[in-house]
C-alpha positions as CSV (number, residue, x, y, z in Angstrom):
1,X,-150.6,-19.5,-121.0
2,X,-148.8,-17.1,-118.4
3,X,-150.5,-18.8,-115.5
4,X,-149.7,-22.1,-116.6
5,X,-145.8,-20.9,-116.9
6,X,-146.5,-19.2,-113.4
7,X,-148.1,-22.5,-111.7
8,X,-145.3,-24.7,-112.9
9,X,-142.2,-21.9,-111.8
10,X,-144.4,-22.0,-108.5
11,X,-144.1,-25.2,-107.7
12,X,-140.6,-25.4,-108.3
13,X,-139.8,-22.1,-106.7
14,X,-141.2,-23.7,-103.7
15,X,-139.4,-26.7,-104.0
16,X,-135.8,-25.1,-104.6
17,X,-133.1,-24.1,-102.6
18,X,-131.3,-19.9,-102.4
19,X,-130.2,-18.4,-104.8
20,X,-132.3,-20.9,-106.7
21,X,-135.6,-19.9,-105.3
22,X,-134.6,-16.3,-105.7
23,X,-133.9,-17.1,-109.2
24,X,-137.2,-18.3,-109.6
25,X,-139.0,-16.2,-108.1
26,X,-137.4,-13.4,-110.4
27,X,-138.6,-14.5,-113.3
28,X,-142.5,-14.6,-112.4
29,X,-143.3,-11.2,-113.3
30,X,-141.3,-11.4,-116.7
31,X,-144.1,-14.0,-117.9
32,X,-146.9,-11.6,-118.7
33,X,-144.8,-9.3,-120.4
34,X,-144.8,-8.8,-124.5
35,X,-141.9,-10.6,-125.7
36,X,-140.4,-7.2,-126.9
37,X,-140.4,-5.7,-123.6
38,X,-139.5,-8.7,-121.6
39,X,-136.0,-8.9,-120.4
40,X,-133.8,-11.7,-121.5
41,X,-130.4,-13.1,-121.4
42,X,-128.8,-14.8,-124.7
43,X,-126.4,-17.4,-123.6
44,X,-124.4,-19.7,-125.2
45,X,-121.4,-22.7,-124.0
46,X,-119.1,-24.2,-125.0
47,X,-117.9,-27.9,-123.5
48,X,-115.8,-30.7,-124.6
49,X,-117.8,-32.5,-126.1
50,X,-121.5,-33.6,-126.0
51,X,-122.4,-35.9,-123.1
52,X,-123.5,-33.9,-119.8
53,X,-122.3,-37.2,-117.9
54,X,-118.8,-37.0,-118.8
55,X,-118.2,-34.3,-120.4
56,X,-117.4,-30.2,-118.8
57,X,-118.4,-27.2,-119.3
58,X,-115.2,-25.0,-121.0
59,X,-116.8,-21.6,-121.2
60,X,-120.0,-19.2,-121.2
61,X,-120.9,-16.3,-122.9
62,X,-124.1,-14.2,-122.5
63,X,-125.3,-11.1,-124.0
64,X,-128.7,-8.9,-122.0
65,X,-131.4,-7.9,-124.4
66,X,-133.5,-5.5,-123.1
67,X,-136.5,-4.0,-125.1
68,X,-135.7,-5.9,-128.3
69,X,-132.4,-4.4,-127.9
70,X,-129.0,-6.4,-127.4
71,X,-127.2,-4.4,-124.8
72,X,-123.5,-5.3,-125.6
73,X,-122.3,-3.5,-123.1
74,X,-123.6,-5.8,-120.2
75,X,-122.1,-8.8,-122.8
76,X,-120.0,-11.2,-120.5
77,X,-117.6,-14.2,-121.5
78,X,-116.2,-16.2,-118.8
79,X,-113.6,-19.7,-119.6
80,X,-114.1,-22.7,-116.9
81,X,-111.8,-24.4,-115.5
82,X,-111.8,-28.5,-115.9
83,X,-110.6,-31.5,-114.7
84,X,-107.9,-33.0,-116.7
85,X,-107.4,-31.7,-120.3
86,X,-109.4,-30.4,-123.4
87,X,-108.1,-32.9,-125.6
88,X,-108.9,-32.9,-129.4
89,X,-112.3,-30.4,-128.6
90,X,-109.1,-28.1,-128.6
91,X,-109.9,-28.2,-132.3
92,X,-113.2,-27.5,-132.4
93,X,-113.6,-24.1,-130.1
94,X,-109.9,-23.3,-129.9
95,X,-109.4,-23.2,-126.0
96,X,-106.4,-24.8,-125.3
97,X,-105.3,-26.0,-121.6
98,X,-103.2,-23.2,-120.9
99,X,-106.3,-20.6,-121.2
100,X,-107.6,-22.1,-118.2
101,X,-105.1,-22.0,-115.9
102,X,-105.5,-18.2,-114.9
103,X,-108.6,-16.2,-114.3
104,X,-111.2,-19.0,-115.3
105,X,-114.5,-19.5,-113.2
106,X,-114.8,-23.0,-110.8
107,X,-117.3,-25.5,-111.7
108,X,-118.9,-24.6,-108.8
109,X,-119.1,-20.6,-109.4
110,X,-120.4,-20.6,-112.5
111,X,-124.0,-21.7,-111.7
112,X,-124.3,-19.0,-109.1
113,X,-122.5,-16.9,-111.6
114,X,-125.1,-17.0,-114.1
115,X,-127.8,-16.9,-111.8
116,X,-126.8,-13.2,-110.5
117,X,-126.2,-12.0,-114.1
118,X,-129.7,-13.4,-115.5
119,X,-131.8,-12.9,-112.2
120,X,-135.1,-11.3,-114.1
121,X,-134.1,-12.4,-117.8
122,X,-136.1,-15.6,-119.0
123,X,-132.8,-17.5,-121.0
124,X,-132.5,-17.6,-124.7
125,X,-130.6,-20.3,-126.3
126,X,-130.0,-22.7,-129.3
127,X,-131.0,-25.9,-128.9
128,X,-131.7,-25.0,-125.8
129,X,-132.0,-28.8,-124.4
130,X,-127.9,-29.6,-124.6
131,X,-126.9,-26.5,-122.4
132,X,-129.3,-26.5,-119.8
133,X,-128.4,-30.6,-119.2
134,X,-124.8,-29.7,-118.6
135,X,-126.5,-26.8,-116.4
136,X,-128.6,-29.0,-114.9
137,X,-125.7,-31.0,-113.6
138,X,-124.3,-28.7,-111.6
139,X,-127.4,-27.7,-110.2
140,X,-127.4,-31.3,-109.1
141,X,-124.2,-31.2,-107.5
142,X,-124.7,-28.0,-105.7
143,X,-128.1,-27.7,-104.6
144,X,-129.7,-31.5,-104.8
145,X,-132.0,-31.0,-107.6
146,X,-132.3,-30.9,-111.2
147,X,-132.4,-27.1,-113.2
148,X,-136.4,-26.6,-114.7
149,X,-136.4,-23.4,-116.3
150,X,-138.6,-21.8,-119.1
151,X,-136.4,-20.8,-122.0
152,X,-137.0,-19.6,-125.1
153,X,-135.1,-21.9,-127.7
154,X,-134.2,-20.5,-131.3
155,X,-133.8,-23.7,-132.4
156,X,-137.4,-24.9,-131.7
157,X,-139.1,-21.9,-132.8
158,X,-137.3,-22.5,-136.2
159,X,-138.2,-25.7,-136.4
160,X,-141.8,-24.9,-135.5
161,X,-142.2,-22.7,-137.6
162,X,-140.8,-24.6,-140.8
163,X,-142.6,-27.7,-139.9
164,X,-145.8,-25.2,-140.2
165,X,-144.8,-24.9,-143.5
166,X,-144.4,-28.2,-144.5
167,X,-140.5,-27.8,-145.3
168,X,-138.0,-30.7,-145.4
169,X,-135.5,-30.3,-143.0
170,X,-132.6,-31.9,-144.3
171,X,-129.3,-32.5,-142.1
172,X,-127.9,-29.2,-140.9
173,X,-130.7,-27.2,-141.9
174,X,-131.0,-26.0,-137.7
175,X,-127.7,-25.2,-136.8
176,X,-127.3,-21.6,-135.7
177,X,-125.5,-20.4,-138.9
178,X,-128.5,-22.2,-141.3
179,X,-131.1,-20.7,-139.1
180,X,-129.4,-17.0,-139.8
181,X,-129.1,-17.6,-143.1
182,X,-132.9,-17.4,-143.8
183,X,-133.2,-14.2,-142.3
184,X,-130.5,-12.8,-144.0
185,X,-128.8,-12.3,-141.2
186,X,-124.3,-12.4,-141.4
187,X,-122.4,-15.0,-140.9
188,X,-120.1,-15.5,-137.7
189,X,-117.4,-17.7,-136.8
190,X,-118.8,-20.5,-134.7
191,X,-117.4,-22.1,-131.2
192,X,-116.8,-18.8,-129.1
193,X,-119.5,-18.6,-126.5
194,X,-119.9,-15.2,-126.6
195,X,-120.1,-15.1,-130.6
196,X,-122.3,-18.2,-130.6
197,X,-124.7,-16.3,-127.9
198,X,-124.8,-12.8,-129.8
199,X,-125.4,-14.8,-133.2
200,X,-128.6,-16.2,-131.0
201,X,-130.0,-13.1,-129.5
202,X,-129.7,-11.5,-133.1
203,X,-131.7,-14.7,-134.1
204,X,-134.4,-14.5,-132.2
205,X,-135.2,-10.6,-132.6
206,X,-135.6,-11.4,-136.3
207,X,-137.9,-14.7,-135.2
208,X,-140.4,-12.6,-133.4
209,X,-139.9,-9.2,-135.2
210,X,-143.5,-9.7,-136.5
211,X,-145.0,-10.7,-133.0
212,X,-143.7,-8.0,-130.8
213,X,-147.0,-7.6,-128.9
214,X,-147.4,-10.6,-128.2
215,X,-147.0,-12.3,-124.7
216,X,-143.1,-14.1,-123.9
217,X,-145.5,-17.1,-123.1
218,X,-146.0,-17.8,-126.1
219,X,-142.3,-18.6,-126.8
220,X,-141.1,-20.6,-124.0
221,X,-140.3,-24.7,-123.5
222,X,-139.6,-26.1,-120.4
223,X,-136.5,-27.8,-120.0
């Protein structure tokens, strides 16, 4: 399974522009590690609203785990600025327009941004699918190609996992807070990046408590 993670980073490595390609090329030796020692970067955004065509990127937050260990202390949360206004997502993660007028990130640093602060961390996210698309974008816009990146994704491996058993999932069943829930872990407010990316790193060290030896191969999807 490493290999065939290795082959496909490869060949996009090869195909990808700097810092992409040093980004890449980073994350080659993490593939053969056991997921508890292999180093990897919780992140979580937050946008206004759900449609990586139209819709922007507000803020990021992202939280190091090294050795099954979140290290808060290397924990980052950074607003983005946007064109135009927040509008009524205002009510949903509580940035309003006047939060980004000082201090917030470009469009255009934050890929770069969160390149340099996960260079050698595979990314860990839920639903893994709707961040990296709006990441993907701006890898698009500033380099000429799409973002393909092996992540691990809470929300798959719960899925996964309860499909195994046969379970119902009814509506709402995988949102971060459900997912928790069943590991009894606490609840946190939802819609701060930094929160929402904590809540996900704490989620996936109870997901693979049990499987600790066993290769971060196993848990990635390609996006």
């Amino acid at each position: 399974m490493p290999l065939l993670h290795k082959a496909r980073l490869a060949w996009h490595c090869w195909q990808a522009k700097e810092p992409l390609k040093v980004f890449y090329q980073s994350l080659s030796p993490v593939l053969s590690k056991p997921v508890a020692e292999a180093p990897l970067m919780a992140l979580d955004l937050e946008m206004t609203g759900l449609e990586p065509g139209c819709d922007q990127i507000l803020s990021i937050g992202v939280v190091p785990i090294n050795k099954g260990r979140l290290e808060l202390s290397g924990a980052r949360h950074k607003l983005v600025s946007i064109a135009g206004s927040v509008g009524q997502s205002a009510t949903i993660h509580g940035i309003m327009d006047r939060h980004l007028e000082q201090g917030a990130l470009a469009p255009e640093q934050l890929l770069p941004w969160l390149l340099r602060q996960s260079q050698g961390r595979i990314l860990l996210m839920h639903h893994a699918p709707l961040d990296c698309a709006f990441l993907s974008r701006l890898c698009q816009q500033a380099y000429g190609t799409k973002l393909h990146l092996p992540v691990i994704d809470t929300l798959l491996l719960e899925k996964t996992r309860l499909q195994r058993q046969q379970e119902v999932l009814p509506s709402g069943s995988l949102r971060l807070g459900a997912c928790r829930s069943r590991y009894h872990l606490p609840p946190y407010s939802a819609h701060n990046a930094l929160t929402d990316a904590l809540a996900c790193g704490e989620l996936f060290l109870a997901q693979s408590c049990d499987a600790a030896k066993e290769p971060v191969a196993d848990f990635l999807s390609w996006v």
